[in-house]
C-alpha positions in Angstrom: 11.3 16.5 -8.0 9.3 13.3 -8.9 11.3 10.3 -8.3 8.7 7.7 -8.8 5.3 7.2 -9.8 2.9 4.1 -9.3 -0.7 2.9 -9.5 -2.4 -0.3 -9.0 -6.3 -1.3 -9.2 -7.5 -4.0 -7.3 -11.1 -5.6 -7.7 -12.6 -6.0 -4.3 -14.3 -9.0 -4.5 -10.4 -10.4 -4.6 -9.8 -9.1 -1.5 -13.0 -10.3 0.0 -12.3 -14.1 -0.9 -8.5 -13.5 0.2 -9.2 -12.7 3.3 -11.2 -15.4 4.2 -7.7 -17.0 4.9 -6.7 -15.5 8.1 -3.0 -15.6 7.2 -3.3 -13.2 4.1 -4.3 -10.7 6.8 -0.9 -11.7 8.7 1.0 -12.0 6.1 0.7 -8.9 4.5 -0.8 -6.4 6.3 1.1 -5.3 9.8 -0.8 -4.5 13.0 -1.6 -1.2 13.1 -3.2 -2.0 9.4 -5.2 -4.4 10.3 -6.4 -2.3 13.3 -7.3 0.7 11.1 -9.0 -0.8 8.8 -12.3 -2.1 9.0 -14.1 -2.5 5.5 -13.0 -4.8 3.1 -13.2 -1.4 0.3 -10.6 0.2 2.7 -8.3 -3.2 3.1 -8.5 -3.5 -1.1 -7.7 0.4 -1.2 -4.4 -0.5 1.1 -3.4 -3.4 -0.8 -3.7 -1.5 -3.9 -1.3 1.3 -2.6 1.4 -1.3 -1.1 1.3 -2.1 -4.7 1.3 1.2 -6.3 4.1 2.4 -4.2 6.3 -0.8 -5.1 5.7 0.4 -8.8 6.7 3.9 -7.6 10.1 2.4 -5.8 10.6 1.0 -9.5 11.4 -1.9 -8.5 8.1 -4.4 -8.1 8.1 -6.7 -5.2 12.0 -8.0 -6.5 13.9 -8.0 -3.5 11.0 -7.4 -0.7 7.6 -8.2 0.0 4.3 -6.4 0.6 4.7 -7.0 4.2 7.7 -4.2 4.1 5.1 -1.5 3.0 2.9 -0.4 5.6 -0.7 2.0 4.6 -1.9 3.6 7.4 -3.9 6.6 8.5 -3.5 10.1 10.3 -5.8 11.6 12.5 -7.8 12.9 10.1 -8.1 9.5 8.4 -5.7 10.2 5.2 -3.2 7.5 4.5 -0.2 7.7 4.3 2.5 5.2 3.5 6.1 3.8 5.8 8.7 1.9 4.4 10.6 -1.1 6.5 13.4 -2.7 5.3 14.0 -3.3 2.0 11.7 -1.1 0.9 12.8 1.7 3.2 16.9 1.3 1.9 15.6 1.4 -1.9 13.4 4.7 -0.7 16.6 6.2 1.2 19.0 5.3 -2.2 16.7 7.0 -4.3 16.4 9.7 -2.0 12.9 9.7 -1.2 12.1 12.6 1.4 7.9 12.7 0.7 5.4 10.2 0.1 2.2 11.0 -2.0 -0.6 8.6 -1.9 -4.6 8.8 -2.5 -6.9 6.0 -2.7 -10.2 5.3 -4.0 -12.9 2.9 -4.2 -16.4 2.0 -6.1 -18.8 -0.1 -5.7 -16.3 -3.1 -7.9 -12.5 -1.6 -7.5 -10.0 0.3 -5.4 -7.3 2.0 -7.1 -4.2 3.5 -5.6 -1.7 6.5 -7.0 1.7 7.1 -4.7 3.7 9.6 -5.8 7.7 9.7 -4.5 9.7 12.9 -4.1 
């Protein structure tokens, strides 16, 4: 059953001047994301699932930040979304038990669908 859906577009260029600040990079992307990701297409993809999966959680960013939603990737190089926190507690009390995201880019935008069951 579908428990939440969410999308997000983000233009790239955006992203590009954002993370000319180091600490945008820190502050909302963990680790691991920042090691996976290497083009600034794929880092506007990400931010534009953290956002479409905060739409999903139907909730926004009230009571956590992006920093709670992690993107990352498989072996295969699919992403896939984690929860921490915040984030993770709303997932668990809606009863969240699969997470559905794709992402796309062109040459201007990166859009993002997640899909909660």
């Amino acid at each position: 059953m579908i428990l939440g859906i969410g999308i997000d577009i983000v233009e790239i260029q955006r992203i590009q001047k954002a993370i000319q600040n180091a600490r945008f990079l820190q502050k909302y992307f963990c680790q691991e994301e920042r090691a996976c990701v290497h083009r600034v297409e794929s880092l506007a993809g990400n931010f534009a699932a953290k956002e479409a999966a905060a739409k999903a959680l139907g909730t926004g960013f009230r009571g956590f930040g992006l920093e709670q939603i992690a993107v990352l990737r498989d072996d295969l190089g699919r992403p896939y979304i984690q929860f921490y926190g915040k984030a993770k507690e709303r997932a668990e009390q809606l009863g969240v038990t699969c997470i559905h995201v794709t992402i796309s880019h062109e040459r201007h935008y990166a859009i993002a669908n997640v899909i909660l069951e």
